[in-house]
C-alpha positions in Angstrom: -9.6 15.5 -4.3 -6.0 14.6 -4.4 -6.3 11.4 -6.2 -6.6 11.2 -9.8 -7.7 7.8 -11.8 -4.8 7.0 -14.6 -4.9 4.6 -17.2 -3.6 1.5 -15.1 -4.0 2.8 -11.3 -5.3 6.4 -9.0 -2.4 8.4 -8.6 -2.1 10.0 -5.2 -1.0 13.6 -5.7 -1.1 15.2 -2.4 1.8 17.9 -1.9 2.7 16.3 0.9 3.1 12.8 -0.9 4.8 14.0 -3.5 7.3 15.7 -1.4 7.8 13.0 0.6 8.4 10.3 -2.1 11.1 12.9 -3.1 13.4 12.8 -0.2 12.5 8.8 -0.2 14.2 8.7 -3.8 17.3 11.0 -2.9 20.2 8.7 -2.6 21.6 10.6 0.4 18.6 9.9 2.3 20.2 7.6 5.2 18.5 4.7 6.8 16.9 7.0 9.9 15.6 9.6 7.4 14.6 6.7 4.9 12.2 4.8 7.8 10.7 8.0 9.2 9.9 9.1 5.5 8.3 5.4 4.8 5.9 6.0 8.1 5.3 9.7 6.7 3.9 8.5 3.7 1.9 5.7 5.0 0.1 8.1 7.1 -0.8 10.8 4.3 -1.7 7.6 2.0 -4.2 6.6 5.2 -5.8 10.0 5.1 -5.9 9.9 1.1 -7.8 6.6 1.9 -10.1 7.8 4.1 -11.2 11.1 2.1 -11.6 9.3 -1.0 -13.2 5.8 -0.6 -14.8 6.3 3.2 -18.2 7.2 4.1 -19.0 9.4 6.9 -22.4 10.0 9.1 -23.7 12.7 10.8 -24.0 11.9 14.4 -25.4 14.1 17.8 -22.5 15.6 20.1 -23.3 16.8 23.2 -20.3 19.9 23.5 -19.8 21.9 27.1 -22.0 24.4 26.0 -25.0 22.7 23.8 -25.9 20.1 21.6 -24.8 20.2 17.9 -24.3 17.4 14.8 -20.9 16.5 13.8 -19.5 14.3 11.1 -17.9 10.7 12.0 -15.9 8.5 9.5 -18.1 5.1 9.0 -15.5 1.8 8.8 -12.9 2.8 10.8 -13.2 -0.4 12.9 -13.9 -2.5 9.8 -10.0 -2.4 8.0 -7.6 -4.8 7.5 -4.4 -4.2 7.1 -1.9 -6.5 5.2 1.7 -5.7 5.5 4.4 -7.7 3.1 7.6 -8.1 4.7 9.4 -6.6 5.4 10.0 -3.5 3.2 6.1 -2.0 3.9 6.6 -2.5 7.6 7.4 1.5 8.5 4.8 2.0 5.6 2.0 0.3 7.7 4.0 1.6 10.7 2.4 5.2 9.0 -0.7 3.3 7.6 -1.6 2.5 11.5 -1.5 6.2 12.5 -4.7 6.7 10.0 -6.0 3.6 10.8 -5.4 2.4 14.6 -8.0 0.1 15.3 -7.1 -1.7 11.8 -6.7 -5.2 12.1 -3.4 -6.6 10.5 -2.4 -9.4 9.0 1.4 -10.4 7.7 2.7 -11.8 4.5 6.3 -12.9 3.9 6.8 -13.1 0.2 9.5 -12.6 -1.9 11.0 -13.1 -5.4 13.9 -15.8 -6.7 16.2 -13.0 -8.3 18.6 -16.2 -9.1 16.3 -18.0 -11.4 15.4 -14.8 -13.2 12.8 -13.1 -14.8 10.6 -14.3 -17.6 7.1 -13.0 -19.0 5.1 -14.1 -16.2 7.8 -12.6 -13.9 9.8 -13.7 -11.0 8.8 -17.3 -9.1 7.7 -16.1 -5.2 8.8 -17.6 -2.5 5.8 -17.5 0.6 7.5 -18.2 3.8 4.8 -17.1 6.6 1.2 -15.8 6.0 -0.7 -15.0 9.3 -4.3 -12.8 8.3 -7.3 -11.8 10.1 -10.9 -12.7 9.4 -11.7 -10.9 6.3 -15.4 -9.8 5.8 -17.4 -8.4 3.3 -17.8 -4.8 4.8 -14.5 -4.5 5.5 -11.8 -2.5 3.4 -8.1 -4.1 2.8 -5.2 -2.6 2.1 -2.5 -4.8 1.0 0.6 -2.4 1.7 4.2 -2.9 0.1 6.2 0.0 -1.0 7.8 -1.1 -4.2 5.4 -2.8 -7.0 7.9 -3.4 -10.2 6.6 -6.6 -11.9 3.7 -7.6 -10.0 4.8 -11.3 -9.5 4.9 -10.4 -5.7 1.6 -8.8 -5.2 -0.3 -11.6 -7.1 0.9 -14.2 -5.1 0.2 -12.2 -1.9 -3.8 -11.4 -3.3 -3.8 -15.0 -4.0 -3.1 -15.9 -0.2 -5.4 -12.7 1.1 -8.3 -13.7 -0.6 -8.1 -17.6 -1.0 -11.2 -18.4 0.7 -12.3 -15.0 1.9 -15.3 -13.2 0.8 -15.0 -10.3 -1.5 -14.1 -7.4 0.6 -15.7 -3.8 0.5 -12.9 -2.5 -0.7 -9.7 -4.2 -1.5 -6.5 -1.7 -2.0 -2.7 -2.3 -3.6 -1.4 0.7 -1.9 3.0 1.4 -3.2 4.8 4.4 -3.2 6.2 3.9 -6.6 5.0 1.5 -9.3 6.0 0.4 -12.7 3.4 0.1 -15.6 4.5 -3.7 -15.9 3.4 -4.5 -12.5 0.0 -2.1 -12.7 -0.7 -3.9 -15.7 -0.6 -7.7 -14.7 -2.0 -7.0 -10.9 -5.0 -5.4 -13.0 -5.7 -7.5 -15.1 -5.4 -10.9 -12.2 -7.6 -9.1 -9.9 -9.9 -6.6 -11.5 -11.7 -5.9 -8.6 -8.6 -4.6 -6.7 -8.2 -0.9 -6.4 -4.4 0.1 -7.2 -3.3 2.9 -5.2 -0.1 4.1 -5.5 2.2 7.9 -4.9 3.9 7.0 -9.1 3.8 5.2 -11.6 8.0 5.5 -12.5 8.8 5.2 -16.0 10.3 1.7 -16.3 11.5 -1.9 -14.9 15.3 -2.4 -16.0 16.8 -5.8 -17.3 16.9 -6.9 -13.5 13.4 -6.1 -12.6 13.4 -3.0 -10.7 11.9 0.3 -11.2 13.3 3.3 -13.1 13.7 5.9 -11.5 12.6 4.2 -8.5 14.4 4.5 -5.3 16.2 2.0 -4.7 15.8 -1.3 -2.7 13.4 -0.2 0.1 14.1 -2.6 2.7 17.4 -2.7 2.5 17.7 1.1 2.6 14.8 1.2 6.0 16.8 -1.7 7.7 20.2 -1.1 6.6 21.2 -4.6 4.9 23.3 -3.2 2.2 
């Protein structure tokens, strides 16, 4: 199994992950390279997904030559899919490949850097929320690459499940998070599984995450 339960979150320590979130974090990583890595890693975290927390069942397959059992993953057509603009898009974009009869749904959220950070956070802005039918078998994975203080993600959770039954499964998946963020989206929604490639070291005096890798949409879209 290559995820392993921490402290705050389950790590996901596949080889390929790991080497992945590498060239992600490399500063001279351009835009092209930045986006196709994204998608790269939402497809291992997909598969990660799927061999840890989905069932399979044995099922009767009929081959050119004779009839023989086979394994089949259970679920597949019960996932949702929530991507917040619009740095998880290549994320889901990989996320999709695993999953791609997943329903999605799309959350714009983001954080008032201006009026700054206190204990609580940043104040979120919600500009557009469009989200499927969410049902009690079904497994949700609420996607953004970056979780550094949480303030984001709790607002978004607070939109995904406001009157929704309690999912199956309900996943923060990031590439990188800080302990900050792990901590408060824990301790809101208990019953969410956190999911994530690391846990960096750190938020800085601004609110972002040491070592991190940088602003991810800006670097996948280019808006620096």
């Amino acid at each position: 199994m290559t995820i392993e339960d921490r402290d705050t979150a389950s790590v996901i320590t596949h080889a390929l992950a790991r080497d992945t979130l590498s060239r992600l974090r490399d500063v001279e990583t351009e835009q092209v390279a930045f986006r196709k890595g994204l998608v790269k890693l939402g497809r291992v975290c997909g598969y990660e997904i799927i061999d840890g927390s989905m069932e399979t069942e044995y099922v009767e397959i009929q081959t050119p030559l004779e009839t023989t059992m086979g394994e089949r993953v259970k679920g597949l057509d019960d996932v949702v899919i929530v991507n917040v603009l619009r740095a998880a898009t290549p994320f889901v974009e990989g996320l999709l490949k695993a999953f791609p009869r997943a329903k999605q749904g799309v959350i714009s959220a983001g954080r008032d850097e201006e009026a700054g950070m206190d204990e609580d956070g940043f104040p979120i802005s919600i500009d557009y929320v469009k989200l499927p039918e969410i049902r009690e078998r079904d497994t949700v994975i609420v996607a953004d690459p970056m979780l550094a203080t949480g303030s984001t993600m709790c607002a978004v959770l607070d939109r995904v499940l406001e009157n929704a039954p309690e999912p199956e499964h309900l996943f923060v998946l990031s590439a990188v998070s800080a302990p900050d963020g792990l901590i408060r989206v824990g301790e809101r929604f208990p019953e969410a599984e956190l999911l994530t490639v690391s846990i960096d070291d750190r938020l800085d005096e601004n609110g972002y995450i040491v070592p991190g890798l940088g602003d991810a949409g800006d670097r996948a879209f280019r808006t620096t």
